[in-house]
Structure formats: C-alpha cells, structure tokens
C-alpha positions, -999 to +999 in steps of 0.1 A: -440+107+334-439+109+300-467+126+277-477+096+265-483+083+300-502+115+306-524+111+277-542+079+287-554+085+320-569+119+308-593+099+279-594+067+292-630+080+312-643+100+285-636+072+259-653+047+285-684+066+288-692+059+248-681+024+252-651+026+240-615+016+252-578+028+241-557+005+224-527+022+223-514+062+223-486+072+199-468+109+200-442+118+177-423+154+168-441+167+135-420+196+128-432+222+151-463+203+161-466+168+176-489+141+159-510+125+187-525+091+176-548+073+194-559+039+185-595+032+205-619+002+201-654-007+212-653-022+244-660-060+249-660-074+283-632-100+290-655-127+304-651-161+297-680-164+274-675-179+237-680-159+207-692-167+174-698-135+161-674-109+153-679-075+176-692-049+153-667-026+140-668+016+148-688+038+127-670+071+115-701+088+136-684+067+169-651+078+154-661+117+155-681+119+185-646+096+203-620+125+184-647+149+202-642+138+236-606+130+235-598+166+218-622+182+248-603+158+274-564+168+263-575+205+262-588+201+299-555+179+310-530+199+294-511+168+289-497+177+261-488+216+273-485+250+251-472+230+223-498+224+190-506+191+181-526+176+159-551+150+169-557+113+149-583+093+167-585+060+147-596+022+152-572-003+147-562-017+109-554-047+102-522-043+098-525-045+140-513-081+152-537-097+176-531-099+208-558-101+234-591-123+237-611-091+229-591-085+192-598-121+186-635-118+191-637-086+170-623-103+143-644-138+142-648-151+109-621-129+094-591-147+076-563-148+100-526-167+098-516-179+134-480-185+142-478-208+172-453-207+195-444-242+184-454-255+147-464-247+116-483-215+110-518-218+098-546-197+082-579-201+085-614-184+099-619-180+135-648-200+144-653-189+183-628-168+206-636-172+239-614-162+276-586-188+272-586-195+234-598-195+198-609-218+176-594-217+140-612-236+108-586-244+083-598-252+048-587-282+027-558-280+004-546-303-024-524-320-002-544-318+032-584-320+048-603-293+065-594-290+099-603-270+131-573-263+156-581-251+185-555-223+200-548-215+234-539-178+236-502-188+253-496-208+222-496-181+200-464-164+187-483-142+165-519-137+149-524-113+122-556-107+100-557-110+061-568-088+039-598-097+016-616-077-012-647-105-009-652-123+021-675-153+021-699-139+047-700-103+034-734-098+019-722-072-003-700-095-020-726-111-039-742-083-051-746-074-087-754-042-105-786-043-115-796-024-147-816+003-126-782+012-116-770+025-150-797+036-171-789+034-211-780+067-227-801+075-254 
C-alpha cells in the first residue's frame, strides 16, 4: 500500500468529525523531507436535493483546527514513518476542475465554462446543482440571447471555475471608501 493510501484512512475520521471531507492527498520527495498535501472540503451530503446557494467556503480557523487534527492523526498512524515531512492542509482553488455534484453546489453562482461531452463549451453562472445535474445561466451576447442549459453530470467533459476580482453577488464589490476611511492630513 502506498503512503498515500495510508494517509487517507488515518484522517478521513478526524477530518469527518469537524465536518469535513478529503478531496485528494498528494506526497512528493522534498529533498530530505516529503511535502504532504491534503486537499479537504466541508462536507455536503450527496442527496438529491437542489441547490441554490453556494456551500459556504472554509475559514482559515476550520483550516487550522483541520491541519490540527490531521498533523495529530499522521503522528498516531505513522503512515508516513521516521521520515520528516512537512504538512499543507489546504481547500481546493479554483484552479481544481469540477467533478462531483458536491463541487458543483459549492460553487453555485460562481462563473464557470462547461465543456460537454458533445458541443460547444459554454460559460455562465450555476443557477442550481442538484444529484443528477446543474443548471447553467448563460448571459446574452451580441450575437446570441440569455439562455439556461441545463447539464446532466455524464454530459460533462470538463467544468472549471473562473476567476473574478468582482462578482455580481459579492457585497463587497460595491463598496466604496468612504471618507472616514482616509482622514485628510493637515
């Protein structure tokens, strides 16, 4: 069994009693040391229930307290043996592709571009991800009306998040300084 394979089962309980799941593990030879990543993310049940809001992302205190656990859980395992590593607990970036009905409900409302299995990619907002599916809303172009596709999950090639410096639904995006900010020098 490799270490990797030895890894998971040791943090899987730990990680599941602060509600959180592993996405993936990742060792690799850092000189003398090994890097250990684990990617973790709140769990969401699988149920068949539609969702129109996005899951709410980890906080760096869920982060820690997860890092915590996992450090505490490797140390009791000795998965990883006499050899030092170093530990990276992190949640998945968007660089991540989507690829389970829980990543799709994390991320509604985000921008994402969907590359079906057969057709034309698209990009758009997902509107509701539910057991089977997703729902993507497609703005208007020049050339073409607003749409909404709806996606079976086997349809789907590929999914990937964009990146955005001001979504529409971010409440901090409209926010202004205000002049009690930045008091004037005198």
């Amino acid at each position: 069994m490799s270490v990797k394979d030895q890894i998971r089962p040791a943090v899987e309980a730990p990680l599941g009693d602060l509600g959180l799941l592993i996405e993936d593990v990742a060792v690799t030879p850092a000189g003398k040391r090994r890097l250990v990543r684990i990617w973790i993310d709140r769990a969401v049940p699988d149920g068949s229930d539609d969702s129109t809001t996005p899951t709410a992302p980890l906080s760096l205190d869920e982060v820690a307290d997860a890092t915590r656990v996992v450090s505490e859980a490797l140390d009791e395992a000795e998965a990883l043996g006499e050899q030092p590593y170093t530990l990276e607990v992190t949640s998945p970036g968007v660089d991540r592709p989507l690829t389970l009905p829980r990543h799709y409900r994390r991320n509604v409302g985000r921008l994402v571009t969907v590359t079906p299995t057969e057709g034309e990619p698209a990009t758009g907002r997902i509107a509701r991800a539910g057991h089977e599916g997703f729902t993507l809303e497609v703005p208007a172009t020049k050339k073409t009306a607003a749409t909404t596709v709806d996606f079976p999950y086997a349809a789907v090639a590929r999914s990937q998040v964009q990146v955005e410096f001001s979504r529409p639904s971010d409440p901090t995006a409209s926010e202004t300084a205000s002049d009690e900010n930045f008091p004037e020098e005198n």
